[in-house]
LUMTORLO-222142 format. One record per residue (C-alpha): x, y, z; residue in three letters; residue number from 1; chain. Coordinates in steps of 0.1 Angstrom, whole numbers, plus 5000, padded with zeros to 4 digits. Layout:
BEGIN
east->X | north->Y | up->Z | resn->ALA | resi->NUM | chain->A .
...
END
This chain:
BEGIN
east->2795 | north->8601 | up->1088 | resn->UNK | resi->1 | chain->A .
east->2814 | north->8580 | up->1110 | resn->UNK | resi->2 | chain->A .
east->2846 | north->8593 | up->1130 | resn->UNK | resi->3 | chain->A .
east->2876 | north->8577 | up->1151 | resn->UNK | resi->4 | chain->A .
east->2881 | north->8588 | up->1189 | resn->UNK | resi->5 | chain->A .
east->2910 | north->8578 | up->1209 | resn->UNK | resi->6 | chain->A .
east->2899 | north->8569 | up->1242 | resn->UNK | resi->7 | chain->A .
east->2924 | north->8572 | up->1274 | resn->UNK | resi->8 | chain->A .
east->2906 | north->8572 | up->1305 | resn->UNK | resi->9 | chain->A .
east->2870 | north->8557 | up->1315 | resn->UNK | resi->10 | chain->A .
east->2862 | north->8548 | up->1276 | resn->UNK | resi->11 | chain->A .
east->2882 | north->8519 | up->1283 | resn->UNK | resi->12 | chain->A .
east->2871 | north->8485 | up->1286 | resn->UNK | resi->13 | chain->A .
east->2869 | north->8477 | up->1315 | resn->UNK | resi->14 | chain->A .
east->2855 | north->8511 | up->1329 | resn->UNK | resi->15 | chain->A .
east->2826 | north->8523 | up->1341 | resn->UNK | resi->16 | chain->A .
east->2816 | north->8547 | up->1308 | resn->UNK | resi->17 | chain->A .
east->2828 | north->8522 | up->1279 | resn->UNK | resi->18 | chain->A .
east->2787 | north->8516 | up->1277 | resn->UNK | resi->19 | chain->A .
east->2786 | north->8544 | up->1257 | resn->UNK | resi->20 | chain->A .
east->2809 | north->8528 | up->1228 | resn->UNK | resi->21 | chain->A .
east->2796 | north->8488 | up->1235 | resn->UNK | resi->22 | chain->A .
east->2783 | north->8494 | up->1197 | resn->UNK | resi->23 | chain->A .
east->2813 | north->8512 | up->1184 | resn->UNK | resi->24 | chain->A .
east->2844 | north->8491 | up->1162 | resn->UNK | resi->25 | chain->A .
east->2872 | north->8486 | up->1185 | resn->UNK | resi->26 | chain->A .
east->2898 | north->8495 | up->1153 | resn->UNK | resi->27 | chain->A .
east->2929 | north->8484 | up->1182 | resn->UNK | resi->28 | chain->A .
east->2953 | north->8499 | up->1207 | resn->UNK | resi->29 | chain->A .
east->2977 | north->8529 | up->1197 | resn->UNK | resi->30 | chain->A .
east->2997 | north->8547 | up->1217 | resn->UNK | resi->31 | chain->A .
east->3001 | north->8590 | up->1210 | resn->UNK | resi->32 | chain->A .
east->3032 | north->8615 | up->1202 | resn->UNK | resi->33 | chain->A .
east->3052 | north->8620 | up->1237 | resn->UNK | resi->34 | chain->A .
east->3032 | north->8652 | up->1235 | resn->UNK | resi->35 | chain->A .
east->3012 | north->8656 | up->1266 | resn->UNK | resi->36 | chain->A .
east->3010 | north->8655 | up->1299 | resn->UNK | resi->37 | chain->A .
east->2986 | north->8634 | up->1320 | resn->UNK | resi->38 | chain->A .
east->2970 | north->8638 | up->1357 | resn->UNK | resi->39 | chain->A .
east->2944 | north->8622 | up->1378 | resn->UNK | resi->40 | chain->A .
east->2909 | north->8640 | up->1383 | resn->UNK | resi->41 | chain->A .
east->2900 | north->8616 | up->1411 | resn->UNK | resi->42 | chain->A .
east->2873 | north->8596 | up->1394 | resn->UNK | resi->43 | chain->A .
east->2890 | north->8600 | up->1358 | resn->UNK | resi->44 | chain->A .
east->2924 | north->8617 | up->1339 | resn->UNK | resi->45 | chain->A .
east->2927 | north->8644 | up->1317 | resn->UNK | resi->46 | chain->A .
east->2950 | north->8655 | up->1294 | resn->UNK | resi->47 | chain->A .
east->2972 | north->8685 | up->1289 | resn->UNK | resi->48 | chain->A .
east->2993 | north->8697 | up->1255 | resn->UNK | resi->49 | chain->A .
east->3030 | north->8703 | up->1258 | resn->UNK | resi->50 | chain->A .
east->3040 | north->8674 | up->1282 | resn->UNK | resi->51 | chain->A .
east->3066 | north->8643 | up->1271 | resn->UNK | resi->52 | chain->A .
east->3045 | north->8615 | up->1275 | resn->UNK | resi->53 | chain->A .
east->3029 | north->8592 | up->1252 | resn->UNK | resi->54 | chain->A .
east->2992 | north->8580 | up->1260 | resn->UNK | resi->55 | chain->A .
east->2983 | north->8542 | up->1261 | resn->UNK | resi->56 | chain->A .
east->2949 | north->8552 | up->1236 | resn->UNK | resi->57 | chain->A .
east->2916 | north->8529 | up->1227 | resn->UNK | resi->58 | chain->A .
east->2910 | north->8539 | up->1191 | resn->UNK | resi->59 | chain->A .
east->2873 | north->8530 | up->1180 | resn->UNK | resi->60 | chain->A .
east->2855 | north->8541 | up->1146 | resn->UNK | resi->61 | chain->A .
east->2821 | north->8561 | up->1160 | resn->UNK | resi->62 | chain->A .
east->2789 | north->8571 | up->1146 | resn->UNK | resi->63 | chain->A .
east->2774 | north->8601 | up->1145 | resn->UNK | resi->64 | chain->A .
east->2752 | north->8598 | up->1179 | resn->UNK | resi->65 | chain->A .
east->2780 | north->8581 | up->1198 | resn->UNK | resi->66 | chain->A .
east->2804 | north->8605 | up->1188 | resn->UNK | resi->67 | chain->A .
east->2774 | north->8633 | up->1203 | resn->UNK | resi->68 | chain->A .
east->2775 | north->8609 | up->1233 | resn->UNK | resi->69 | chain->A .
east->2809 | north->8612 | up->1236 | resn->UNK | resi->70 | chain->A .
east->2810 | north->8645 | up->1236 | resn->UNK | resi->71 | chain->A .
east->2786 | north->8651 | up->1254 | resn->UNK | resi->72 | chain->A .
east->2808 | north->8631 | up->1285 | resn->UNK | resi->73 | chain->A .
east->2837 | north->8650 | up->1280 | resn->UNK | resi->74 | chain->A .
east->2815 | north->8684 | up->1283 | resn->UNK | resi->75 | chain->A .
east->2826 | north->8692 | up->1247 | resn->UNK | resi->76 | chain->A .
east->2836 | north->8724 | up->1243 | resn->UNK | resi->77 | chain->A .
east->2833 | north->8738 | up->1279 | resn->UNK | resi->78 | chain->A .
east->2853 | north->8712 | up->1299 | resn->UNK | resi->79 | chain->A .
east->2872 | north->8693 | up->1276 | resn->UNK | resi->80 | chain->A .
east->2886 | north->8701 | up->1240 | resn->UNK | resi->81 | chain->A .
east->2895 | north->8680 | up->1216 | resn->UNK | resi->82 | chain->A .
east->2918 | north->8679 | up->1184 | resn->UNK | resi->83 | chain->A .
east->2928 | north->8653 | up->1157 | resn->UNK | resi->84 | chain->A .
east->2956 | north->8630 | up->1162 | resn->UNK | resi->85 | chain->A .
east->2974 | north->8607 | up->1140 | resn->UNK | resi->86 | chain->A .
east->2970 | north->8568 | up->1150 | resn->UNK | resi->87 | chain->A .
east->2980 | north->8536 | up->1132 | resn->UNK | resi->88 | chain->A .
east->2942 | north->8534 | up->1122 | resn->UNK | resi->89 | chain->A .
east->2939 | north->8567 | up->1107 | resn->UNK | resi->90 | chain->A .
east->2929 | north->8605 | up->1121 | resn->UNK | resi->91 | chain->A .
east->2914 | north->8602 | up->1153 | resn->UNK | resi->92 | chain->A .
east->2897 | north->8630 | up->1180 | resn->UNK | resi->93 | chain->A .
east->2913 | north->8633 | up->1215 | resn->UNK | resi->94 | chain->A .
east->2898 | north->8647 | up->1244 | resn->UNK | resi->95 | chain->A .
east->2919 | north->8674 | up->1262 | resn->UNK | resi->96 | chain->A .
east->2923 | north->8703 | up->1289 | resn->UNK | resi->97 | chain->A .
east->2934 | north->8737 | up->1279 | resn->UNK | resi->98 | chain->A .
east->2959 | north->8754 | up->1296 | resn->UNK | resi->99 | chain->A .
east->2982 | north->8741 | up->1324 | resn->UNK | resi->100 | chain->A .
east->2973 | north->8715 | up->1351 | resn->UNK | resi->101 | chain->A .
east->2970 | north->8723 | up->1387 | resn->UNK | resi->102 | chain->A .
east->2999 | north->8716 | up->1414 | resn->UNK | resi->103 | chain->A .
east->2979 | north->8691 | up->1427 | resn->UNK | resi->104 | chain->A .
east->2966 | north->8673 | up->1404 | resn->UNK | resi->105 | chain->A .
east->2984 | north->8636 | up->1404 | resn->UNK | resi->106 | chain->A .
east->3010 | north->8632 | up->1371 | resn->UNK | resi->107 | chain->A .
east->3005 | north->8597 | up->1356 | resn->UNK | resi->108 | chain->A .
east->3035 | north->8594 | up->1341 | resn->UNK | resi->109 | chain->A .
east->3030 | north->8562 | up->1324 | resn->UNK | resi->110 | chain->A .
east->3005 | north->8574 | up->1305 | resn->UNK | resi->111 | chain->A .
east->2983 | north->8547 | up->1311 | resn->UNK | resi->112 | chain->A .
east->2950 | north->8552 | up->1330 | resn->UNK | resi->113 | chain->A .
east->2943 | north->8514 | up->1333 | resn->UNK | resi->114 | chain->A .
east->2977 | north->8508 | up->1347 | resn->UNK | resi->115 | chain->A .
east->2975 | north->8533 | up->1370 | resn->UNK | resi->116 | chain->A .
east->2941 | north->8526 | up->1386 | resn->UNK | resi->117 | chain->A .
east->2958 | north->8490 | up->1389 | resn->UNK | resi->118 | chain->A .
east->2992 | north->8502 | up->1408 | resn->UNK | resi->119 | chain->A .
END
């Protein structure tokens, strides 16, 4: 059964783990709810619930084994969750942290991690 997953982060084109969807359907670019709140891991962002920004997102239709794959990168369910989101291209998973982010963790408050690794 195939599934959409909204990509934020190194999913992208153009970063170093998009190998893992080369095969997928790019279905376009969307953009979330102001809804969350995004930081800077170092090598890669994460995402938090209850923040005010909107999320420059990758949708891509997924099969079965990439969608494993993709999980498996996140470190679905102990590191990252992940929930369904509304996009223009229909019900999609996003990846996310529970709970708060730390003080130091970097706020990218365009919402953009392609941007931001470009600033």
């Amino acid at each position: 059964m195939k599934q959409l997953v909204a990509v934020y982060g190194t999913l992208r084109k153009g970063f170093g783990n998009h190998r893992l969807l080369s095969d997928a359907v790019f279905m376009g670019f969307d953009q979330t709810l102001p809804e969350w709140e995004m930081v800077s891991l170092g090598g890669f962002p994460a995402l938090y619930k209850g923040g005010i920004t909107p999320v420059t997102i990758e949708v891509y239709e997924v099969t079965e084994e990439e969608f494993k794959d993709t999980d498996r990168l996140e470190g679905y369910p102990s590191f990252y969750n992940r929930e369904l989101i509304h996009t223009a291209y229909g019900k999609a998973w996003i990846y996310y942290i529970q709970g708060s982010p730390r003080e130091e963790f970097l706020k990218i408050n365009s919402g953009d991690w392609e941007k931001f690794k470009k600033e």
